[in-house]
SELUMVEX-723686 format. One line per field, with one value per residue (C-alpha): residue number from 1; chain; x, y, z. Coordinates in nm, 4 decimals, decimal comma. Each point is the difference from the previous one (the first is absolute). Layout:
BEGIN
nr <- (NUM;...)
kette <- (A;...)
x <- (X;...)
y <- (Y;...)
z <- (Z;...)
# end
This chain:
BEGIN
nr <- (1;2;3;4;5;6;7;8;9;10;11;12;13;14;15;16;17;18;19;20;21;22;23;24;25;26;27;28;29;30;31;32;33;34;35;36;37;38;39;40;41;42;43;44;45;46;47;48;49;50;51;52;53;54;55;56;57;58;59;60;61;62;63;64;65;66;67;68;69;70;71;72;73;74;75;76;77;78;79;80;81;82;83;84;85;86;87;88;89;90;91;92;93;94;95;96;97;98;99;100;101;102;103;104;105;106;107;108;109;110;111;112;113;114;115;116;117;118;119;120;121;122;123;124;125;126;127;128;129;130;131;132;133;134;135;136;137;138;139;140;141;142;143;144;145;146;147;148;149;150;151;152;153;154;155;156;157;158;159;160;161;162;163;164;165;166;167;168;169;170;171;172;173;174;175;176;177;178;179;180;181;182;183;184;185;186;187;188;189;190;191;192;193;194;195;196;197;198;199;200;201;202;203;204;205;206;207;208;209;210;211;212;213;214;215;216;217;218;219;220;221;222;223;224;225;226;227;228;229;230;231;232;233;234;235;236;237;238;239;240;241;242;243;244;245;246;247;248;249;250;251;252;253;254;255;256;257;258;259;260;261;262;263;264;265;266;267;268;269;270;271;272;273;274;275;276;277;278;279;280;281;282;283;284;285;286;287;288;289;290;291;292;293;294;295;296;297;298;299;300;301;302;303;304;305;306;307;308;309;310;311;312;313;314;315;316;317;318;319;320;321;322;323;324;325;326;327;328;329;330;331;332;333;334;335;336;337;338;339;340;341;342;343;344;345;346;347;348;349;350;351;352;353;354;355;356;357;358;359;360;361;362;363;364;365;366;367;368;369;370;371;372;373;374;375;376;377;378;379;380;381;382;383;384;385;386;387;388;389;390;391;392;393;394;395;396;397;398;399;400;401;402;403;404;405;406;407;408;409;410;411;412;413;414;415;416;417;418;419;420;421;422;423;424;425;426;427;428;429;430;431;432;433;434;435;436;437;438;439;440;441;442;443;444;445;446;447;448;449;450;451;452;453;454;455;456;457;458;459;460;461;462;463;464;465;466;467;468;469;470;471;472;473;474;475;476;477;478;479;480;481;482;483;484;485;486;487;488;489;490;491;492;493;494;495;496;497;498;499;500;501;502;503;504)
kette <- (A;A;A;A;A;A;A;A;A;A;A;A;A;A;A;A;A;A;A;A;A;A;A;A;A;A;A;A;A;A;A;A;A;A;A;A;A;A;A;A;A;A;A;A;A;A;A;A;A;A;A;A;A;A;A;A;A;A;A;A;A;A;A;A;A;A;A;A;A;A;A;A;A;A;A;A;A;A;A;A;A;A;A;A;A;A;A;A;A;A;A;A;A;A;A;A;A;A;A;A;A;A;A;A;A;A;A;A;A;A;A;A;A;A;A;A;A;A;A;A;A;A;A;A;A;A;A;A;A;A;A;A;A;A;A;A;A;A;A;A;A;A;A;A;A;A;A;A;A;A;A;A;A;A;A;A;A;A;A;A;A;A;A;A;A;A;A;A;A;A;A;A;A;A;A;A;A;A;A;A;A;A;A;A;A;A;A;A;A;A;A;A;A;A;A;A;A;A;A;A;A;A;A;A;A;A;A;A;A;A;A;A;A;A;A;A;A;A;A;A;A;A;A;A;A;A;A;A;A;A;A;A;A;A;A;A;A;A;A;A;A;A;A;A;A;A;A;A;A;A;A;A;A;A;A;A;A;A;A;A;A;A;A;A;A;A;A;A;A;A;A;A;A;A;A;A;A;A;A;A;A;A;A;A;A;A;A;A;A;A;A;A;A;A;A;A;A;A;A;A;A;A;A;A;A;A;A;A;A;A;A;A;A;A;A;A;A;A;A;A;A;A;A;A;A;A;A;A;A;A;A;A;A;A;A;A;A;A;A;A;A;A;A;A;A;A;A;A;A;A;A;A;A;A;A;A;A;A;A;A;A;A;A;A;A;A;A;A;A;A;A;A;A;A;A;A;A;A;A;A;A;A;A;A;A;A;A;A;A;A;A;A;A;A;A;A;A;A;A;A;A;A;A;A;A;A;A;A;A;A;A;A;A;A;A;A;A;A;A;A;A;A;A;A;A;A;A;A;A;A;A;A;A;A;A;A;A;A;A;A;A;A;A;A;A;A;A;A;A;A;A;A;A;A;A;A;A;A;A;A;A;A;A;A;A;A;A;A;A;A;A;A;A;A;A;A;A;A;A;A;A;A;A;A;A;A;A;A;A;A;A;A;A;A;A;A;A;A;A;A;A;A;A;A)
x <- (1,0842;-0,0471;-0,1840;-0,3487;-0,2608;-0,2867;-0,2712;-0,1425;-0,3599;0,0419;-0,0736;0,1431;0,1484;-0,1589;0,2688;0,0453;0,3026;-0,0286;0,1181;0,2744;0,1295;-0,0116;0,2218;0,2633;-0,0245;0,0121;0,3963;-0,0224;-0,1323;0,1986;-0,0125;0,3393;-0,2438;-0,1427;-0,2420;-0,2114;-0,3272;-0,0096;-0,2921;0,1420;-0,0755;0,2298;0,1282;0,3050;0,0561;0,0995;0,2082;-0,1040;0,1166;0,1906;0,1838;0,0192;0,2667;0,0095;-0,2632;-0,0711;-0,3834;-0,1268;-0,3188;-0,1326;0,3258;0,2072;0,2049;-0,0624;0,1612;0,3467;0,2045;-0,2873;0,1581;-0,2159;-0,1270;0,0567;-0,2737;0,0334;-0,1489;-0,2479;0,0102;-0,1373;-0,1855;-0,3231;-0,2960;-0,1864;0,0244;0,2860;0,1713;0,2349;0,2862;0,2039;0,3285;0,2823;0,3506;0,2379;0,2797;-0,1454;-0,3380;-0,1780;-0,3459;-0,3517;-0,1155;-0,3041;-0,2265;-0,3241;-0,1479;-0,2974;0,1212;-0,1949;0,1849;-0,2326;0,1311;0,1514;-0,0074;0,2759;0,0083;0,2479;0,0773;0,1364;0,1756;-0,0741;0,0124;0,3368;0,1664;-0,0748;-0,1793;0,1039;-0,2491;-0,0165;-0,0834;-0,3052;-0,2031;-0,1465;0,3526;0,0862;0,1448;-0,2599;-0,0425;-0,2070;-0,1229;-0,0355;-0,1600;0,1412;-0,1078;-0,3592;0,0640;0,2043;0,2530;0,0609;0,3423;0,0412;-0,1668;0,0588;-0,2563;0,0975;-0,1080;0,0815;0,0988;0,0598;0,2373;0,2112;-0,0672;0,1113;-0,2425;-0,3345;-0,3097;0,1621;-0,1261;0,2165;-0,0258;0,0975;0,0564;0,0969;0,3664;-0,0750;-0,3701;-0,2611;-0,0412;-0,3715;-0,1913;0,2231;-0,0026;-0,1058;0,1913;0,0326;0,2249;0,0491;-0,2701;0,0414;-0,1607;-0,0264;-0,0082;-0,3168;0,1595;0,3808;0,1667;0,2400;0,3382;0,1385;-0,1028;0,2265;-0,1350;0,0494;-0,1410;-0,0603;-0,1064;-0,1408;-0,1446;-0,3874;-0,1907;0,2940;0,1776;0,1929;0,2107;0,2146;0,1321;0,1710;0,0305;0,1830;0,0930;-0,0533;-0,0490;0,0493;-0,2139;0,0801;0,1531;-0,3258;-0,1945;-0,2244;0,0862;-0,2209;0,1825;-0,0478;0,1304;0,0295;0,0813;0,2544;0,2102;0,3341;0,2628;0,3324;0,0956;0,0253;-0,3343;-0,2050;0,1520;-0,2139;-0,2634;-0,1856;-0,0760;0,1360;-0,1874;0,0710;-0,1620;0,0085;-0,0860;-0,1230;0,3390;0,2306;-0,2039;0,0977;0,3529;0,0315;-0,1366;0,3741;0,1922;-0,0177;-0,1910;-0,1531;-0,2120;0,0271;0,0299;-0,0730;0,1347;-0,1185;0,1329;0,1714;0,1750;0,3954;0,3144;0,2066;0,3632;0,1804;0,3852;0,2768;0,3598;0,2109;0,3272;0,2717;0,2581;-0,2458;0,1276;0,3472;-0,0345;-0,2379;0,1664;-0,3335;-0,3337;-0,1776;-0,3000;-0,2155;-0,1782;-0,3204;0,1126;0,2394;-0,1897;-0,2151;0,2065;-0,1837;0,2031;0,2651;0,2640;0,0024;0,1954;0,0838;-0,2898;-0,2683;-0,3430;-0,1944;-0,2746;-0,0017;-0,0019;-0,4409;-0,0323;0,0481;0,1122;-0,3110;0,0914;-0,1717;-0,0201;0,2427;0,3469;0,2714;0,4111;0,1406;0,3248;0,2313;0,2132;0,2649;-0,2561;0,1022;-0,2859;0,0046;-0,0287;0,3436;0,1749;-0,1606;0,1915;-0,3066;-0,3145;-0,1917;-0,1756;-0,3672;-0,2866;-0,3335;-0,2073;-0,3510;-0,2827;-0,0919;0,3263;0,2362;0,3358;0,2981;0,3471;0,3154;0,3006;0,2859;0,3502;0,3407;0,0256;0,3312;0,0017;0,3113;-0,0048;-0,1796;-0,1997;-0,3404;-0,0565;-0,2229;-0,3475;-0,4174;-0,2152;-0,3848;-0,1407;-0,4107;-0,2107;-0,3220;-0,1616;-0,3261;-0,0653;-0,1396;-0,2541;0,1384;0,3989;0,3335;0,1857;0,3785;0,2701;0,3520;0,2355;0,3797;0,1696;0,3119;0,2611;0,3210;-0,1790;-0,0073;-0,2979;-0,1526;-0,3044;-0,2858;-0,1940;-0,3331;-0,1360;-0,1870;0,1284;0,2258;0,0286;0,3087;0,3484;0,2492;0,2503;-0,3015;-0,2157;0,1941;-0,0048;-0,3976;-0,1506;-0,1161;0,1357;-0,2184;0,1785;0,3518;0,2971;-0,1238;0,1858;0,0612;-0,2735;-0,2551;-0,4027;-0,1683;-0,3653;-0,2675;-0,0057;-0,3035;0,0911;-0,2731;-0,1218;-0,2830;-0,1783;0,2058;0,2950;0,3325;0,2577;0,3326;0,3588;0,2255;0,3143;0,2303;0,2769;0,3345;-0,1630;0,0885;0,1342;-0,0897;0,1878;-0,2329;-0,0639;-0,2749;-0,3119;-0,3142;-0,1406;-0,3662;-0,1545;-0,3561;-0,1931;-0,3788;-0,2482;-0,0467;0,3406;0,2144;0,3528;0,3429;0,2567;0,3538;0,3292;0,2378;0,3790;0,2374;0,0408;0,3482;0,0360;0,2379;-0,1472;-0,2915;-0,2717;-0,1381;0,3229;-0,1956;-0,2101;-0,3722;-0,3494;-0,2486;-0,3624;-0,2607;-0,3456;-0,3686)
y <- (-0,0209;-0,3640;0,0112;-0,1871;0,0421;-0,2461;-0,0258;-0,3303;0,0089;-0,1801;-0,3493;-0,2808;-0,3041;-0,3218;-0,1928;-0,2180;-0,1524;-0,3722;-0,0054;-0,2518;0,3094;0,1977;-0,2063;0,0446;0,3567;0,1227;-0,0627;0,2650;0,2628;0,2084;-0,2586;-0,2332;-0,2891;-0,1679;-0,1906;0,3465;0,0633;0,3895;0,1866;0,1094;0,0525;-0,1393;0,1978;-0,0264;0,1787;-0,1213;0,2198;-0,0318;0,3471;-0,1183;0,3705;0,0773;-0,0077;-0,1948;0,1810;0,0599;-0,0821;0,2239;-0,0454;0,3029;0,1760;-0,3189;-0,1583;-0,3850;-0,1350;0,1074;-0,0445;-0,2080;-0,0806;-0,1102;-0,3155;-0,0824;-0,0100;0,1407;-0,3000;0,0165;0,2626;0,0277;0,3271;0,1478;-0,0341;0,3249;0,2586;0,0997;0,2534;-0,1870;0,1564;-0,1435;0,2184;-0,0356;-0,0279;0,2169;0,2474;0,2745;0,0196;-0,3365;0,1540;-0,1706;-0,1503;-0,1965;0,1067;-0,2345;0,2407;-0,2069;-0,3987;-0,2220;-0,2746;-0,2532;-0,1639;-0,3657;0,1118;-0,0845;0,2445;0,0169;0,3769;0,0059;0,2991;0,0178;0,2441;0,1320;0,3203;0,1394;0,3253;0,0731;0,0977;-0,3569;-0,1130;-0,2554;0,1783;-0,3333;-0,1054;0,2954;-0,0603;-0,1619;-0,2588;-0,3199;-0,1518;-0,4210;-0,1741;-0,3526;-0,2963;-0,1286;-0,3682;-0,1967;-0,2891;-0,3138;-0,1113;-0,1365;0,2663;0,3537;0,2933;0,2258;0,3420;0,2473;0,3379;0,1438;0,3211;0,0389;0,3332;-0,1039;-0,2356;0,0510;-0,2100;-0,3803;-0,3339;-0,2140;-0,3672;-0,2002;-0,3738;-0,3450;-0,0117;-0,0003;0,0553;0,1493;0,3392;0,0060;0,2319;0,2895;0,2261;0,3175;0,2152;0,3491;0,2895;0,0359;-0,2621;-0,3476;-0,2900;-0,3078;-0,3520;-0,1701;-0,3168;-0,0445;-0,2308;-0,2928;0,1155;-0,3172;0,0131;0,1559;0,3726;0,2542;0,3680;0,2027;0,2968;0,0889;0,2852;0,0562;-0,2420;-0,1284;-0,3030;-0,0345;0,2885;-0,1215;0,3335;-0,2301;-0,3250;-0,1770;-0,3148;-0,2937;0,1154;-0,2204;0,1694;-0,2851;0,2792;0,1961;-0,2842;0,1400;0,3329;0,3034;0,1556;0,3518;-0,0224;0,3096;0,1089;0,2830;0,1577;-0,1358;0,3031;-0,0843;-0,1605;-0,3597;-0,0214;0,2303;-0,2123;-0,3193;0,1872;0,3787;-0,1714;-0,2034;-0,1828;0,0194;-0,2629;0,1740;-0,2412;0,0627;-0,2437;0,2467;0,2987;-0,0982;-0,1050;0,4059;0,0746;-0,1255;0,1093;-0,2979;0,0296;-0,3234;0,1464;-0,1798;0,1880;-0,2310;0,1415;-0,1245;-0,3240;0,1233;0,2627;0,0005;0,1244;0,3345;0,1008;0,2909;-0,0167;0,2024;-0,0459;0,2419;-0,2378;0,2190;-0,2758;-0,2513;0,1009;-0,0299;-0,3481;-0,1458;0,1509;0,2296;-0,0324;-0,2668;-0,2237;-0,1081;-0,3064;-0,1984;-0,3270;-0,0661;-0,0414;0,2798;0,3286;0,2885;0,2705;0,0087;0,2930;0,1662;0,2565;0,2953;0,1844;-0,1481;-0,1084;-0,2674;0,0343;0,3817;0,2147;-0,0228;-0,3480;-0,3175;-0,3354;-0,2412;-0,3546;-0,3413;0,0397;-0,2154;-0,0777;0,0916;0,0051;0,2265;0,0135;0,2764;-0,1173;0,1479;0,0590;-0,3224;-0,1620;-0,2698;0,0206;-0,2707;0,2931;0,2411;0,1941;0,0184;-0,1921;0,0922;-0,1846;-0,1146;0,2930;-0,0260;0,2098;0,0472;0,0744;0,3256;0,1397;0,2514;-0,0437;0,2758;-0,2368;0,1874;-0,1459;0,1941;-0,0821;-0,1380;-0,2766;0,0060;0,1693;0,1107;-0,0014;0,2978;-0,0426;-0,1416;-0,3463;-0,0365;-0,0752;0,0400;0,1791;0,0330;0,2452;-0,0332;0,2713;0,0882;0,2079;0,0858;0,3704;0,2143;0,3108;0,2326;-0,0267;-0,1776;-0,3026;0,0053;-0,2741;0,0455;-0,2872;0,0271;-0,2292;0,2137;-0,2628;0,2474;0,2732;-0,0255;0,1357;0,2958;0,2137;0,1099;0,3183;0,0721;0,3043;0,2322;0,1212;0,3003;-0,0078;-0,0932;-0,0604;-0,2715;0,2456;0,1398;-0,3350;-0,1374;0,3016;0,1111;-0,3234;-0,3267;-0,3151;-0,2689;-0,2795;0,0191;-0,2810;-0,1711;-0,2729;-0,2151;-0,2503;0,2136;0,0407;0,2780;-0,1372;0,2346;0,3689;0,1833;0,3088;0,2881;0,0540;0,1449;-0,1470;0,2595;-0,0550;0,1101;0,0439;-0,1379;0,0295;-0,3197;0,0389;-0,2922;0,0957;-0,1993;-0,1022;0,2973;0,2095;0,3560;-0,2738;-0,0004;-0,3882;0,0843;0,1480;0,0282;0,3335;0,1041;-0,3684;0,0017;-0,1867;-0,0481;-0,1306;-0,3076;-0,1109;-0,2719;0,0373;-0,2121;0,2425;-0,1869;0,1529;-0,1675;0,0457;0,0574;-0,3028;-0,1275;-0,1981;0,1052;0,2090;0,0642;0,2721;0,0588;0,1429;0,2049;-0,0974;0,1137;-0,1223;-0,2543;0,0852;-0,2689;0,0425;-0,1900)
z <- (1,7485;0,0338;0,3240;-0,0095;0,2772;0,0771;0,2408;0,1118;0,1937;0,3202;-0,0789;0,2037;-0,2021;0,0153;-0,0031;0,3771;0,1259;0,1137;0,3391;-0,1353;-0,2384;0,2831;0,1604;-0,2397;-0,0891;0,3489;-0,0077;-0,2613;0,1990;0,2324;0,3004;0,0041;0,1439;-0,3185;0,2423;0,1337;-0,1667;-0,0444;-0,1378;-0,3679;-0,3294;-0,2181;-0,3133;-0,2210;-0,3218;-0,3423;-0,2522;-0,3255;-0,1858;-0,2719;-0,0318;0,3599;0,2430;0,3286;0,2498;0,3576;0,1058;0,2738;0,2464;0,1388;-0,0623;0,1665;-0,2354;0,0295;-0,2978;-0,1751;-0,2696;-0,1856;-0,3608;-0,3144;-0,0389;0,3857;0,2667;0,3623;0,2795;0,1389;0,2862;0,3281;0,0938;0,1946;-0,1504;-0,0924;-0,3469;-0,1305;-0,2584;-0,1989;-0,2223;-0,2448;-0,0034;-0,2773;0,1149;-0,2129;0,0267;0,2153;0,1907;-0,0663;-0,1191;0,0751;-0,3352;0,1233;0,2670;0,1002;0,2264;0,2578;-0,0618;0,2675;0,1681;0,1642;0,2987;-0,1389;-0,3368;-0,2196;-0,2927;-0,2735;-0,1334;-0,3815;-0,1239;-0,3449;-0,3022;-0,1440;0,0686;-0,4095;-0,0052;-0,3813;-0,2665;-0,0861;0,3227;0,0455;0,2919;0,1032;0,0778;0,2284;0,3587;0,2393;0,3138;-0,0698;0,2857;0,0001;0,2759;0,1017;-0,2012;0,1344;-0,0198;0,2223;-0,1617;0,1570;0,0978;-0,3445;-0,1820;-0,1279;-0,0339;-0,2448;-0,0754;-0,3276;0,0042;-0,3308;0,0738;-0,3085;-0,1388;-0,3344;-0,0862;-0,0800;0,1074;-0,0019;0,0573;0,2191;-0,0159;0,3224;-0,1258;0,0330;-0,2392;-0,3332;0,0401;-0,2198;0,0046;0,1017;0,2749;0,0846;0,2528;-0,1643;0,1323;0,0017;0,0928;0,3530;0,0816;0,2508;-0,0458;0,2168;-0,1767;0,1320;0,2178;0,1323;-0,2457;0,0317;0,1608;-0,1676;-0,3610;-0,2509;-0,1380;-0,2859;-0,0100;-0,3467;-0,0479;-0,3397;-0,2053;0,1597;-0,1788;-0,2795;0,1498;-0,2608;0,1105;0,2898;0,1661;0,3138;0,0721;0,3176;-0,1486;0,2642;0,3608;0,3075;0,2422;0,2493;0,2547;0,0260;0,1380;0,2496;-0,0739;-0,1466;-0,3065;-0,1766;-0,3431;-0,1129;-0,3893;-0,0270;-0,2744;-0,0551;0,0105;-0,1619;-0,3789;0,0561;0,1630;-0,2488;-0,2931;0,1155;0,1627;0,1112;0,3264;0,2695;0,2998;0,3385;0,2888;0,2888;0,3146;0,3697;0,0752;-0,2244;0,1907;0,3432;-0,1533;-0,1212;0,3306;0,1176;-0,2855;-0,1710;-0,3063;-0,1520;-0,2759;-0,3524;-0,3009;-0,3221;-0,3168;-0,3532;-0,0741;-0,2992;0,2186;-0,0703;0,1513;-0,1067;0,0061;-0,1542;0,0066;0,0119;-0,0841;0,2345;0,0536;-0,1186;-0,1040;-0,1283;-0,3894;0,0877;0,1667;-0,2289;-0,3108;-0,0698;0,0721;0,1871;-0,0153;0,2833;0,0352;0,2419;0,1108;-0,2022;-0,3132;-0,0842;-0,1573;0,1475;-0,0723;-0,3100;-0,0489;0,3390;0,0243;0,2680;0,0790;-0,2094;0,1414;-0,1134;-0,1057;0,0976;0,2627;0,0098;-0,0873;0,1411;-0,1881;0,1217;0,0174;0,2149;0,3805;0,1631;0,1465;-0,2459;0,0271;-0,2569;-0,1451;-0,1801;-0,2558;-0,2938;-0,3455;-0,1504;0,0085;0,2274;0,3860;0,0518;0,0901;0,2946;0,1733;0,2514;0,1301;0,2231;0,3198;-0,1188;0,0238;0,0665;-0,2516;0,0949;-0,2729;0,0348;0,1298;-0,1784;0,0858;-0,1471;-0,0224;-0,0167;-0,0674;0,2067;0,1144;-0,1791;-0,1574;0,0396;0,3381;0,2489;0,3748;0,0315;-0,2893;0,0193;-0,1545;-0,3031;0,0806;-0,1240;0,2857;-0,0092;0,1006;0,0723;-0,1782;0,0901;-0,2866;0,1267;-0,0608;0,1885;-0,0944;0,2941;-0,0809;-0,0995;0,1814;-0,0907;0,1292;-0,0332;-0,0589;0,0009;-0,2603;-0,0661;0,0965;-0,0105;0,2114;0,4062;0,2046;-0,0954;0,1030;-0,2170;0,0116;-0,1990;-0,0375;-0,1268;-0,3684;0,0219;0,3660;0,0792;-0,2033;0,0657;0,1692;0,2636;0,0380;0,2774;0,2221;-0,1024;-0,0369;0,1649;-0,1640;-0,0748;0,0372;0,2042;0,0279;-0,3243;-0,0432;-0,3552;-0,0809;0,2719;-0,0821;0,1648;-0,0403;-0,1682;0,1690;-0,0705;-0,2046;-0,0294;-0,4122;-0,1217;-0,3624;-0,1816;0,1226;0,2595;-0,0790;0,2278;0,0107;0,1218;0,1489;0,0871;0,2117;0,1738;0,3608;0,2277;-0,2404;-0,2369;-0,3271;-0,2450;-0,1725;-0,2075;-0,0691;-0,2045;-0,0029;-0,0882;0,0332;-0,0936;0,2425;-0,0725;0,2443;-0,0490;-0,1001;0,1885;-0,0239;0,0030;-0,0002;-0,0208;0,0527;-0,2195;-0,0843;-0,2998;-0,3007;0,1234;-0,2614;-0,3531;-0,2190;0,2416;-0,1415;0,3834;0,1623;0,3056;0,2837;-0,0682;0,0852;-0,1659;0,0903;-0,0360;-0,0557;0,0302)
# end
């Protein structure tokens, strides 16, 4: 249903690499001698489908190019000249379906051609059909920078913004002639500009300048000298970025292509300047009560209270928001509610919070531990809340300190019980050990819903430690289900092991 079909007429690009480009690129084709001229075309493919999962690009029915995530670019790859069928398939749970075909795409010989997959994945009633799936095809920049000089070239391929004007400046510059730029349209500045001047870029309501949509802050484009950039304009895809800003730039380089070309990608993404940083924190240490004589208080660098009156199983801020706060290193510190941070009973090593990032904290272990308890500690676990259209991502995280590995099954609601799983089913995760991260696993989920049972179990064994039965999973969602254990602590409310699910 979200497959989209187009035809191109047979017409060659104009676009000639320099024989010292070819030079280059040629260690990017399928010869291991960078040195040997070979008679190629050049392609590599950008993904820029806000809502769509990581794809495989096929030519002819070959796949060339895998696992291509959003907002990354391929490299630049070698092939034969000639005409080619190109698909666009999604990878999900199941068959990984076709979702753009461009049926009769030329390839001139030396050509270096840039493929964007653009759209989103949203068929609904609501759906903008000039946003549907599609492939835009950019041809390399025309002019040629010095070695101290940068040419630049636009590509506006952010489905959530309408027709823009994006303002390439020196910092702190007027805002005067923009690039007019609309959806799914490229444009070239006239002349390479100074690698070693100082920049900004703003994009703006078409025709109102006084409505900044993005801006960069200062850019030191220093690194690019010589180089020919694509910036391209994208949706940003999780809550820290949309509060600054709908959109997001990334400078995509023929340096960072030949970098991705050996798994090493160098492509710069350039968030608002504004952009913050996001945790959301949970208190699972079962004797934290007892040994700080009730509920505790957390703090950033010694200074700033974040968190006051913590208590078991509580999430702050909740379990679909994240508590945004300045990019940058911070060393955080868990202390009795009294106020004052003189007297932690833990501090963590310093942490490196990047804007843009959404981090989920849990603090797990005794404060107070035994030999074969776990110590007290906060671990972070990276979340990555972009959705996607076709189904659900769900990561499971053990933080139940008192319980030793364990296997988890998910399936299908109604399926199985926890006295037949074992024997009928195929675990998800085996040997799961205390303070263990699975990493997202794609789960299939349709717009409506599906509905899942979870089943943790003692590693190797039919002993049931808990479960969640009938879990509503939705495409679209991204999940953090934790296993956690009893309150040990007096008078605790939580006296069983259970599970906390997290959500975007």
């Amino acid at each position: 249903m979200f497959n989209r079909t187009i035809s191109r007429p047979g017409k060659k690009s104009s676009a000639a690499l320099l024989a010292s480009l070819t030079l280059l690129m040629t260690g990017c084709s399928d010869s291991d001698d960078p040195l040997v001229l070979e008679e190629k075309t050049y392609v590599r493919a950008v993904h820029a489908v806000p809502d769509a999962p990581p794809v495989n690009i096929l030519f002819n029915g070959n796949a060339r190019i895998s696992m291509l995530d959003y907002a990354n670019s391929s490299g630049f790859k070698g092939i034969d000249d000639g005409t080619y069928d190109i698909a666009v398939s999604a990878i999900v749970p199941g068959d990984d379906p076709s979702v753009i075909e461009v049926n009769g795409t030329a390839l001139a010989e030396d050509a270096m051609t840039t493929i964007f997959a653009v759209g989103t994945v949203d068929t609904g009633d609501d759906a903008d059909p000039s946003k549907q799936l599609d492939a835009l095809i950019v041809s390399d920049p025309v002019n040629e920078p010095e070695a101290d000089e940068i040419t630049i070239k636009v590509v506006h391929a952010a489905p959530v913004a309408a027709d823009v004007d994006i303002y390439i400046t020196a910092f702190g510059g007027a805002l005067s002639s923009p690039i007019d730029a609309d959806y799914l349209d490229s444009a070239e500045l006239p002349a390479p500009v100074d690698a070693t001047a100082s920049y900004q870029v703003r994009i703006t309501e078409d025709g109102n300048s006084a409505n900044v949509l993005y801006d960069s802050g200062e850019l030191d484009l220093s690194a690019y000298a010589g180089e020919k950039l694509l910036i391209a304009a994208m949706n940003t895809t999780n809550q820290l970025e949309l509060d600054s800003s709908p959109v997001k730039l990334v400078v995509i380089t023929e340096a960072s292509s030949r970098a991705v070309a050996n798994n090493n990608s160098l492509d710069t993404t350039l968030l608002d300047t504004d952009t913050e940083t996001g945790a959301k924190v949970v208190h699972l240490s079962p004797d934290a009560a007892d040994a700080a004589g009730g509920a505790v208080e957390v703090y950033a660098n010694g200074t700033v209270q974040l968190i006051d009156e913590f208590s078991y199983g509580d999430i702050v801020v909740d379990t679909d928001e994240y508590a945004p706060v300045a990019a940058g290193d911070y060393i955080f510190s868990v202390s009795p509610d009294t106020d004052t941070n003189a007297d932690a009973v833990y501090t963590s090593g310093e942490l490196a919070l990047l804007a843009g990032a959404e981090n989920t904290v849990i603090a797990v272990g005794y404060v107070v531990p035994t030999d074969d308890q776990p110590a007290f500690e906060l671990i972070a676990s990276a979340d990555e809340n972009r959705a996607y259209a076709t189904h659900a991502r769900v990561k499971v995280i053990h933080a139940a300190a008192a319980v030793e590995d364990v296997d988890v099954y998910v399936t299908a609601a109604g399926d199985f019980n926890s006295t037949n799983v074992v024997a009928g089913a195929t675990a998800l995760l085996t040997d799961f050990a205390f303070k263990g991260d699975s990493g997202y696993v794609d789960v299939a989920a349709d717009a409506l819903g599906t509905d899942y049972d979870i089943f943790v179990m003692a590693a190797g064994t039919s002993t049931l430690v808990t479960e969640a039965l009938s879990v509503t999973i939705t495409a679209g969602d991204v999940l953090s289900v934790v296993a956690r254990g009893p309150d040990e602590s007096a008078g605790a409310v939580i006296t069983t092991a259970g599970l906390v699910v997290l959500t975007n």
